[in-house]
KETOR-358807 format. One record per residue: residue in three letters; x negated, y, z negated of N, C-alpha, C in turn. Coordinates in steps of 0.1 Angstrom, whole numbers, plus 5000, padded with zeros to 4 digits. Example, Ala and Ser with C-alpha at 12.3 -4.5 7.8 and 13.67 -1.06 7.14 Angstrom:
ALA486849434922487749554922486849674922
SER487249784929486349894929487150004921
This chain:
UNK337453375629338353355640339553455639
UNK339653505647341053615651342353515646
UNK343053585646344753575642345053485654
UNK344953495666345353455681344553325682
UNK343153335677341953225678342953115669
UNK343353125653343653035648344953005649
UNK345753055658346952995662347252905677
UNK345952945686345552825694344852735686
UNK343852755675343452595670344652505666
UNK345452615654346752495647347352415659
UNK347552515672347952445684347852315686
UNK346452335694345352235698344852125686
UNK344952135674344652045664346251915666
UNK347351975663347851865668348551795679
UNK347551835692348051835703346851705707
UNK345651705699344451635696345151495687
UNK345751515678346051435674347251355675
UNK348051415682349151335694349151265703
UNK347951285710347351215720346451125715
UNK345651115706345350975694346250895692
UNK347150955684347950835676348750795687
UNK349050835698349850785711349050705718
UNK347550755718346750675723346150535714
UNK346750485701346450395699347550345694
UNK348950375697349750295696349950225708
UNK349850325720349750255734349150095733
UNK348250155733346950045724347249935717
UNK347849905708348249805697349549715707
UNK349849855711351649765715350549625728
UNK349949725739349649615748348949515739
UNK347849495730346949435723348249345721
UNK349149355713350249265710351149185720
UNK351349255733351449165742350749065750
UNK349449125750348749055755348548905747
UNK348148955732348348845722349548735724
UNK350548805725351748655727351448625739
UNK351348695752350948575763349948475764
UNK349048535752347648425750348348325744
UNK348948335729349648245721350548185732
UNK351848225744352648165748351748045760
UNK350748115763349848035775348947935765
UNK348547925752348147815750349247705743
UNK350147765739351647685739352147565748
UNK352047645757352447585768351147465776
UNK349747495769348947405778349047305762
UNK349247335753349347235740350847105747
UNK351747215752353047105755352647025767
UNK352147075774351546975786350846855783
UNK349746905774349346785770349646675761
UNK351046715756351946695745352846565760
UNK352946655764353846515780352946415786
UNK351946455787350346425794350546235787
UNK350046255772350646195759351546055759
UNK352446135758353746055760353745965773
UNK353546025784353345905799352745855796
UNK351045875791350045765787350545645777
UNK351145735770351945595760352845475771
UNK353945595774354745525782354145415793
UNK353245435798352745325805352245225799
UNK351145245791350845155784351945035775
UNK353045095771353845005774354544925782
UNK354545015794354944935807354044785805
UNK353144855801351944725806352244595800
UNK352444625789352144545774353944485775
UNK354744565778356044505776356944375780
UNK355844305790356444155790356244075782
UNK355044125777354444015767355144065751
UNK355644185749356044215740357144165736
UNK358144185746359044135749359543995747
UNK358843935752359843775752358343675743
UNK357543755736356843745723357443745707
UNK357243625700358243695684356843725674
UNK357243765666356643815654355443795653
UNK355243685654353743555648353343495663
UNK353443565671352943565679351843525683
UNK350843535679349043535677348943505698
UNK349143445700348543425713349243595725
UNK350743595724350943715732350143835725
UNK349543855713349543995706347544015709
UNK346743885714345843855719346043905731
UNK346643855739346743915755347144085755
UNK347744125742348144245740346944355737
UNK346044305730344844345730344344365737
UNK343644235747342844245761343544385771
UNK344744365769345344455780345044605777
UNK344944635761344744785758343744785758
UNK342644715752340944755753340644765767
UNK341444725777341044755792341544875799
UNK342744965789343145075797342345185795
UNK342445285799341945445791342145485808
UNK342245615802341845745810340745835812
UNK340645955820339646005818338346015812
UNK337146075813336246035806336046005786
UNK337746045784337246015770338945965765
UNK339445905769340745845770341145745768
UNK341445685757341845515753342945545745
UNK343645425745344145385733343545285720
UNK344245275708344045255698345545185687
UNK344945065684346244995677346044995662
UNK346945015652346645015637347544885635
UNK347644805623348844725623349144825607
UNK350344855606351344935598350744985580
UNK349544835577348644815563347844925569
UNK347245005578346045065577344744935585
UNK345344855586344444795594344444815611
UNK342944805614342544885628342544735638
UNK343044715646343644645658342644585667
UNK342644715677341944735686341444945692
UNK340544905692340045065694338545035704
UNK338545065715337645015726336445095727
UNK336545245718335245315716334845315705
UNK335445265696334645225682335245105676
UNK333945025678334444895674334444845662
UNK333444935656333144935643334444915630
UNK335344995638336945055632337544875627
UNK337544785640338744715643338244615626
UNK339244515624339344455613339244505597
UNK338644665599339044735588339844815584
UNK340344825567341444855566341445055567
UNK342045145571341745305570343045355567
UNK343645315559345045345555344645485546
UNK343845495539343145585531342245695538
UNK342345715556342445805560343145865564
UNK343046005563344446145565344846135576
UNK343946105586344646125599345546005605
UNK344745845600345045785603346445755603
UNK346845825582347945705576348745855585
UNK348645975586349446045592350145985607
UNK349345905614349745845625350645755624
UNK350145705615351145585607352645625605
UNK352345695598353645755592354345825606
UNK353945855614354545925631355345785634
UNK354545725637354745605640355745515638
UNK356145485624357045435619358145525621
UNK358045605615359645715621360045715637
UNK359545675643360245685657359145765667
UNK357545765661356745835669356746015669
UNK355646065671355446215669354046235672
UNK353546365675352646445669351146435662
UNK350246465663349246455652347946545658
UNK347546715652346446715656345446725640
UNK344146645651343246615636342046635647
UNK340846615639339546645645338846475644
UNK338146495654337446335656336546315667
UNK335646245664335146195674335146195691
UNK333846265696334446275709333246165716
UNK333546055720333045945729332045985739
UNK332146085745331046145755330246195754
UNK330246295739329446365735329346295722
UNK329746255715329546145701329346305691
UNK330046365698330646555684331846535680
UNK332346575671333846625664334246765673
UNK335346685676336346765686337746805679
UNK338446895684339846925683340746795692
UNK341746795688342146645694343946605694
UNK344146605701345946595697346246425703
UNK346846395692346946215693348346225696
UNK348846145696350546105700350445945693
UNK351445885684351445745680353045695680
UNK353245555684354345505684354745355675
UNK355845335673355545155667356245055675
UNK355344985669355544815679356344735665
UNK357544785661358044695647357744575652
UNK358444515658357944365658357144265653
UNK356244385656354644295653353944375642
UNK354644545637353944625628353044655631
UNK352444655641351944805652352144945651
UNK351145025653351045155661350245175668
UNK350745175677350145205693349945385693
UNK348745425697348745525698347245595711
UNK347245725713346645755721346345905722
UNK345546015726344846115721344246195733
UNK344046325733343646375747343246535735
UNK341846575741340846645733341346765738
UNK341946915727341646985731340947145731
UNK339647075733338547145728338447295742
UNK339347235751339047315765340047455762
UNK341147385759342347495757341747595749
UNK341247505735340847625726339947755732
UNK338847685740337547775741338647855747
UNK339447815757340147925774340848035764
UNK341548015751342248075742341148155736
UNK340048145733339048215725338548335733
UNK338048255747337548335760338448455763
UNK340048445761341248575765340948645757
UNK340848575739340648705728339648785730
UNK338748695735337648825735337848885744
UNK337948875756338248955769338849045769
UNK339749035758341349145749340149235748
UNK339649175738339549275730338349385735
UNK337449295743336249385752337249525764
UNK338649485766339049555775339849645768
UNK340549625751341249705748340349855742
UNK338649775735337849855733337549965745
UNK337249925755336749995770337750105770
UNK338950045769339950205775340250265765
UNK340150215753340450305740338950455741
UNK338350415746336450505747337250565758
UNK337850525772337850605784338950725780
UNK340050665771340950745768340150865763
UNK339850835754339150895743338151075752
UNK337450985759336251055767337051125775
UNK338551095780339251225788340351325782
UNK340351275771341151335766340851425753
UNK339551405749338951495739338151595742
UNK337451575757336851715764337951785769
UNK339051755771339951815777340851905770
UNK340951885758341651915749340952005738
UNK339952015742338152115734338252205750
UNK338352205761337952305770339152345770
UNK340752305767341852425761341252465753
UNK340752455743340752535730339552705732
UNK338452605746337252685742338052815756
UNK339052815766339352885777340052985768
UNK340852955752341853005751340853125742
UNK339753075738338953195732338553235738
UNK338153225753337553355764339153455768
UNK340153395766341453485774341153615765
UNK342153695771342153805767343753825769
UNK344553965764345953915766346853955775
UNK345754005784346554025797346553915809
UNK345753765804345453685812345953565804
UNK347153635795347953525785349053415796
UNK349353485801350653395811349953305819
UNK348653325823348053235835347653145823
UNK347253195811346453085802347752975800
UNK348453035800349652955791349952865803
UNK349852905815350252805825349352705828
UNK347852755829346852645830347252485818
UNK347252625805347752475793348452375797
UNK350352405800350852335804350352245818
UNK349652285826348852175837348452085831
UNK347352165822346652055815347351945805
UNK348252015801348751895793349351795801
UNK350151815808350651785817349951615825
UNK348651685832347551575837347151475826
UNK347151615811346551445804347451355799
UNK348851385796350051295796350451225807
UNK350051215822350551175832348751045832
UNK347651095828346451025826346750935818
UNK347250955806347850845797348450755800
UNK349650795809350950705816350150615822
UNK349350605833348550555843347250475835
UNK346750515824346250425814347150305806
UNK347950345803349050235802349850145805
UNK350250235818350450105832349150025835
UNK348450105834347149995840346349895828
UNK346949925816346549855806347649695802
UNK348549745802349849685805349649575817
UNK349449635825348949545841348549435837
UNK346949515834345649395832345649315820
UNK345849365808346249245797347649175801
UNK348849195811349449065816348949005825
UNK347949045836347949005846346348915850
UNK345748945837344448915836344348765825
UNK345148685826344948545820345348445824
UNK344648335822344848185831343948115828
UNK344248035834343847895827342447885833
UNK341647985845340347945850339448045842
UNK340148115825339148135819337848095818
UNK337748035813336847935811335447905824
UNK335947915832335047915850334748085848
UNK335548155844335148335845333848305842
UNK334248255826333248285815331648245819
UNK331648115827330648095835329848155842
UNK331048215856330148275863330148445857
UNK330348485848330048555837328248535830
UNK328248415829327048435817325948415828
UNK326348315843325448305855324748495858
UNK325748585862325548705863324948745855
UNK324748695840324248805828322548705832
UNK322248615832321048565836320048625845
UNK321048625857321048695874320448845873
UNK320948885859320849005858319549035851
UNK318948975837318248995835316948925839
UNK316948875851315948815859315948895871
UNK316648995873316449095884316749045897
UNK317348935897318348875909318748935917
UNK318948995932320149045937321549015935
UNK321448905934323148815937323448865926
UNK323548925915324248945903325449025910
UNK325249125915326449205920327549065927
UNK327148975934327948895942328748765934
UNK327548765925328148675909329248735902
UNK329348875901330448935893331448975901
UNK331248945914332449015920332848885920
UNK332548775919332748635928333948605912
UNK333048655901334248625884335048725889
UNK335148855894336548925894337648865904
UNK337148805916337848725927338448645916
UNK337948535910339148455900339448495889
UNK339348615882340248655873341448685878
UNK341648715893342948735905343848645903
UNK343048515906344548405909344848375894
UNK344748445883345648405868346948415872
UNK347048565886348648635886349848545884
UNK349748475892350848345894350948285883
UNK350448235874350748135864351348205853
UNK350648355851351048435839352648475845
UNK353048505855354148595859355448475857
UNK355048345861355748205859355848215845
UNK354948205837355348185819355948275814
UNK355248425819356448525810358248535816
UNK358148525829359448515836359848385825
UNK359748285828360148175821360448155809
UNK359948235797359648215785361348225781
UNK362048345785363348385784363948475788
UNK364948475796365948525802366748625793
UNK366348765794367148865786368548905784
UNK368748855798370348855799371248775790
UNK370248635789370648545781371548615765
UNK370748705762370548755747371548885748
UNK371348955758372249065759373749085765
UNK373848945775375048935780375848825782
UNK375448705775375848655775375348515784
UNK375848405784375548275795375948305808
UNK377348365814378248395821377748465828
UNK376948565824375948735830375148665835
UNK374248605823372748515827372848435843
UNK373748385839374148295852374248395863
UNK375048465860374748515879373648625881
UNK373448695875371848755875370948595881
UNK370848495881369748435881370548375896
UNK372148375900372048345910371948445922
UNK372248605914371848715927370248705930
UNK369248665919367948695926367548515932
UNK368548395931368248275939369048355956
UNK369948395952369948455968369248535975
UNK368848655964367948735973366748675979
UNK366248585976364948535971365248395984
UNK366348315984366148235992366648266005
UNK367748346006369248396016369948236016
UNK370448176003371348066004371948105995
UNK373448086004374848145997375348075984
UNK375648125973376048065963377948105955
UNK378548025959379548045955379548045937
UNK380148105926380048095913380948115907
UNK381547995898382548045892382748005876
UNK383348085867382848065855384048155845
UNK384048075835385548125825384048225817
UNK385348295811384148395799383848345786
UNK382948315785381948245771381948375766
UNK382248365754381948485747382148465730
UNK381248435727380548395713380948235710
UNK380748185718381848035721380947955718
UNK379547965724378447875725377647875718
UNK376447825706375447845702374347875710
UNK373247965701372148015710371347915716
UNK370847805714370247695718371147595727
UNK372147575727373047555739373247665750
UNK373847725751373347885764371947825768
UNK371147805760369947825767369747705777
UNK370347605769370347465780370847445789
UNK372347495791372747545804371947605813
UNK371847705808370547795815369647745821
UNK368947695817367647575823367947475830
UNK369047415824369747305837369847395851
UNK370647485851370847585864369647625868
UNK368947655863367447715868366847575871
UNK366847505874365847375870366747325885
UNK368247325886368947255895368547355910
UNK368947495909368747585919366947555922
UNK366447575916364447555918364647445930
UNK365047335922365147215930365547215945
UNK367047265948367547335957366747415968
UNK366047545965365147635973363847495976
UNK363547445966361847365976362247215983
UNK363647145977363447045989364647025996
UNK366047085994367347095998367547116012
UNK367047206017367147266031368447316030
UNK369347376019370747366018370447526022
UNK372147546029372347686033373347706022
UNK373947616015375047696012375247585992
UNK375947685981375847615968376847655966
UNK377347575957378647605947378647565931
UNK378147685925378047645909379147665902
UNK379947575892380847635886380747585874
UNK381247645862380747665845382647705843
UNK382947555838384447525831384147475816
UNK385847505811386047425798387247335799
UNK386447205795387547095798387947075786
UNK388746915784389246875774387946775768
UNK387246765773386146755768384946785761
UNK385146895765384046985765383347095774
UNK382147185774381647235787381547155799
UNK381747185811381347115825380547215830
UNK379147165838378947315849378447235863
UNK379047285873378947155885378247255894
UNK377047155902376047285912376547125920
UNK376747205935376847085948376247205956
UNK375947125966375047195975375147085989
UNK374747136000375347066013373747066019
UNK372847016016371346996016371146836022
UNK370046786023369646656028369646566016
UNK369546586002369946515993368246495991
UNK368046355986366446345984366046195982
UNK365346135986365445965979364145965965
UNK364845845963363845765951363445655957
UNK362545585944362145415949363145365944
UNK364245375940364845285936366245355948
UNK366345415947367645445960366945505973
UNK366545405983365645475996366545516007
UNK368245486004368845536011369745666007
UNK369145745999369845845994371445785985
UNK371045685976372945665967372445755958
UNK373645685946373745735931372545735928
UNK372045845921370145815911370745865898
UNK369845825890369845855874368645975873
UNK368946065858367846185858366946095857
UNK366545965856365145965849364145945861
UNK365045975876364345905886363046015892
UNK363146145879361946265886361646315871
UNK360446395869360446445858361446585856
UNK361746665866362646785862363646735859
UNK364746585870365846575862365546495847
UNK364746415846364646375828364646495819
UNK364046615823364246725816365446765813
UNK366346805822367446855821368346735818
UNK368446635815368546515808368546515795
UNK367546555792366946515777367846655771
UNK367446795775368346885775369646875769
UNK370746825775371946755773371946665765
UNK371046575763371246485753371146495738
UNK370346615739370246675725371246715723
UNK372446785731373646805722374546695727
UNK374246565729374746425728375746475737
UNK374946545749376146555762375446455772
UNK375746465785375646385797374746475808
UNK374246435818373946445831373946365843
UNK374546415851375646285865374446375873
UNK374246265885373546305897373746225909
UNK374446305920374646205931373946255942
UNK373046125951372246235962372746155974
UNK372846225980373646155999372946256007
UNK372846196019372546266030373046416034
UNK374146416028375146526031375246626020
UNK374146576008373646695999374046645983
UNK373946715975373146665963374646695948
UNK375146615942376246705935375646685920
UNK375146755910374646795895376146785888
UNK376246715875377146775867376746755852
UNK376446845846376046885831377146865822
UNK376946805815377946815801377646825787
UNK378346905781377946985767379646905758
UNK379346835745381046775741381546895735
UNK382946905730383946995725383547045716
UNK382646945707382346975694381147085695
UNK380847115706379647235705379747385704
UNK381647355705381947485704381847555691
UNK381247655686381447785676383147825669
UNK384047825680385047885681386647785675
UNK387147805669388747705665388947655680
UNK390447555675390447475685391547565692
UNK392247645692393047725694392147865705
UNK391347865704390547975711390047905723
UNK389647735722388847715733389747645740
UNK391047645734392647605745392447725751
UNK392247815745393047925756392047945769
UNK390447915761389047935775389347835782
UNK389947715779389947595791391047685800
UNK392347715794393547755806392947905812
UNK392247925807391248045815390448015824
C-alpha cells in the first residue's frame, strides 16, 4: 500500500469503528428504554390488578357486613350465613374468595373443598396471607392452582382480617396474562433491536469499504472532488443513523400494549397461513401490524404520566403552570394561577401529591365540567399547604347527592385517589359540587414542611 493508500485506511478504520460503537450505543440506550416502558407497563397492569383486588374484597364485605356487624365472637349461626354468602360469590372464570380462621385453619374455599376443616398454617403462602392479614391487610404473589385449567399459575392474592371472629378473608386474580404480554414485548425488543442493528450494519459497512475502495482509484489531481464526495458520504451515513434512531426510538416507544398478546396470535395464525401456502397470510400480517397501532395511546398516557420533569428541575410552582399552559392549550379553558415560591420547602413525595391532585382535578374539569373558566391557587397558611382549583362548570352528581350538594372524595374513584394522596401526609381533601361549578381544596399540615418555622412565616406573608 502507498503512503496516501495507508493514510486513507488509518482514516477509514476509525471512521468504521465510530459508526459501530455509535451504532450500538444508539442501540443499548433505546433497548433500555424500551425495557423500562415494558417494566413501567407491566407495573402498572400489576397495580390495576392490585385495585381490581381490593374492590373485590371491598365488596365482599359489603356483603358479609351486616351480619358481621351486629354478630359477636361465638357467633356460630351469623359466621354460617357468612360462609353461605362467600361460597356464593366469585368472579370471572376463575375468581372466588377464600376464608382461613388466624390457626391456619381453612373456612371456606368454593374451588377446593378438600382445603376447608384442614389446618395449612405450615403453608408459605398461606401463613404469608395470614400474616398480611393480621397486620391490617396486604399483598401476596405465590403460584397456585388455576381452577379452569387445574395448572399452577402466577397469581396475586390480596388478604384482610375479620378480628372478631379471627378470620382472613382473602381473594386472588391470576397473572399469567400480564406475564406472557411482558414476555411477548421482550422478545419483540429484542427481534427488532437485532433487525436494525444488521440494517445499520449492512449500510454502513458497504459504505464505508466503497470510501476506502474510491480513495485507491483517485489519483491527486481528483483529491478535492474525492475529499468532497467523502464528506457527502459521511454526511448521509450520519444523517442515516439519526433517522435510524428516531425510528428506533419511535418504535420501541410506540410499539407496546397491552393487545400484545392478540399480535402474538394473529402472528403465529400468519406463520401457519404461511407455511400452508395460504393467500391471506399477507392480510393476516397486515391485520397484526393494524393492532400493533392502537398500543400508541396507552404507551404515550404511561410515559407522559410516569413523571413530570419539571417536577424535578423546577420546582412544584414551574410544574404547576407548565401543566396548566398545556391544560389550556389543549382545552382553550382559561386558568387563573396563583402561587407563593416553594423552593426546597416541600419534600419530593409531597410535590408530587400536589401534582397529581392538580392533574387528576384539571383531567376531571376538560371531560365532564363544560367549564370555560378555573382558578387554581397554591398558599401557605397557618396551617399548612392549601391549593384551591374552583371552576364555574355544571358541577357533577352522585347517588348519594342527586342534586348536586356537598360530596365526599369517596363518592368516584379519582377523587378517593386524590384523597388517599393527602391522607398519607395526614392532610385533608374538601369537595363541593353545585350547579354553578365544582370548588377542590387540598391540604398538606405545617408539619410537612422541610424548612424552620421562621422561613415558612415569611412563605405564608408571601
Amino acid at each position: 500500500m502507498t503512503f496516501r493508500q495507508q493514510i486513507l485506511a488509518l482514516t477509514t478504520i476509525p471512521l468504521l469503528l465510530a459508526i459501530l460503537a455509535i451504532t450500538t450505543l444508539v442501540t443499548w440506550q433505546s433497548s433500555q428504554l424500551s425495557k423500562d416502558g415494558i417494566q413501567t407497563f407491566e407495573q402498572s397492569m400489576l397495580s390495576a390488578k392490585q385495585a381490581e383486588l381490593k374492590n373485590y374484597i371491598e365488596l365482599a364485605l359489603t356483603a358479609i357486613g351486616p351480619i358481621y356487624e351486629n354478630a359477636g365472637p361465638d357467633d356460630e349461626i351469623a359466621k354460617e350465613q357468612v360462609k353461605k354468602i362467600l361460597n356464593r360469590l366469585s368472579f370471572g372464570e376463575d375468581g372466588y374468595f377464600y376464608v382461613y380462621h388466624y390457626d391456619g385453619t381453612n373456612v371456606v374455599h368454593p374451588r377446593q373443598p378438600f382445603r376447608v376443616g384442614n389446618n395449612w398454617a405450615a403453608h408459605p403462602d398461606v401463613a404469608a396471607l395470614l400474616n398480611y392479614a393480621k397486620n391490617g391487610g396486604g399483598f401476596h404473589r405465590y403460584i397456585w392452582e388455576k381452577p379452569s385449567s387445574s395448572e399452577v399459575s402466577d397469581k396475586m392474592g390480596y388478604a384482610v382480617g375479620l378480628d372478631k371472629w379471627q378470620w382472613m378473608i382473602g381473594t386472588g386474580a391470576y397473572i399469567d396474562d400480564i406475564l406472557a404480554q411482558t414476555e411477548a414485548a421482550n422478545q419483540s425488543l429484542s427481534n427488532t433491536i437485532n433487525q436494525t442493528f444488521l440494517l445499520v450494519a449492512l449500510i454502513t459497512v458497504p459504505a464505508v469499504f466503497s470510501v476506502f475502495g474510491t480513495g485507491i482509484i483517485m489519483n491527486l489531481r481528483e483529491r478535492r472532488l474525492a475529499d468532497s464526495k467523502l464528506k457527502e458520504l459521511t454526511q448521509r451515513i450520519m444523517n442515516t443513523q439519526e433517522e435510524e434512531r428516531s425510528r428506533i426510538a419511535r418504535e420501541l416507544h410506540d410499539g407496546i400494549s397491552q393487545n400484545m398478546v392478540g399480535v402474538r396470535y394473529v402472528l403465529d395464525l400468519a406463520e401457519r397461513q404461511v407455511r400452508e401456502g395460504k393467500d391471506t397470510a399477507l392480510a393476516t400480517i397486515e391485520r397484526g401490524a393494524g393492532a400493533l397501532n392502537t398500543a400508541i395511546k396507552e404507551v404515550r398516557r404511561i410515559s407522559h404520566d410516569l413523571r413530570p420533569g419539571q417536577l424535578d428541575d423546577l420546582g412544584l410552582s414551574a410544574a404547576l403552570e407548565s401543566l396548566i399552559n398545556n391544560f389550556e392549550e389543549r382545552t382553550e379553558i382559561d386558568v387563573d394561577f396563583e402561587s407563593v415560591a416553594f423552593k426546597n420547602v416541600l419534600p419530593f413525595d409531597a410535590k408530587t401529591a400536589i401534582y397529581r391532585v392538580a392533574q387528576e382535578a384539571l383531567s376531571n374539569i376538560e371531560r365532564h365540567s363544560a367549564a370555560d373558566h378555573v382558578k387554581l391557587q397554591l398558599k401557605s397558611t397557618n396551617a399548612g399547604l392549601e391549593m384551591v382549583i374552583i371552576d364555574n362548570g355544571r358541577g357533577f352528581l352522585t347517588k348519594q347527592n342527586p342534586k348536586h350538594k356537598t360530596v365526599g372524595p369517596s363518592d368516584g374513584l379519582g377523587l378517593r385517589n386524590m384523597q388517599e394522596r393527602m391522607e398519607h401526609f395526614n392532610g385533608s381533601l374538601d369537595v363541593l359540587s353545585t350547579p354553578k361549578g365544582t370548588r377542590l381544596v387540598a391540604r398538606l399540615p405545617r408539619s410537612i414542611y422541610l424548612t424552620s418555622s421562621k422561613e415558612t412565616t415569611e412563605l405564608q406573608g408571601a
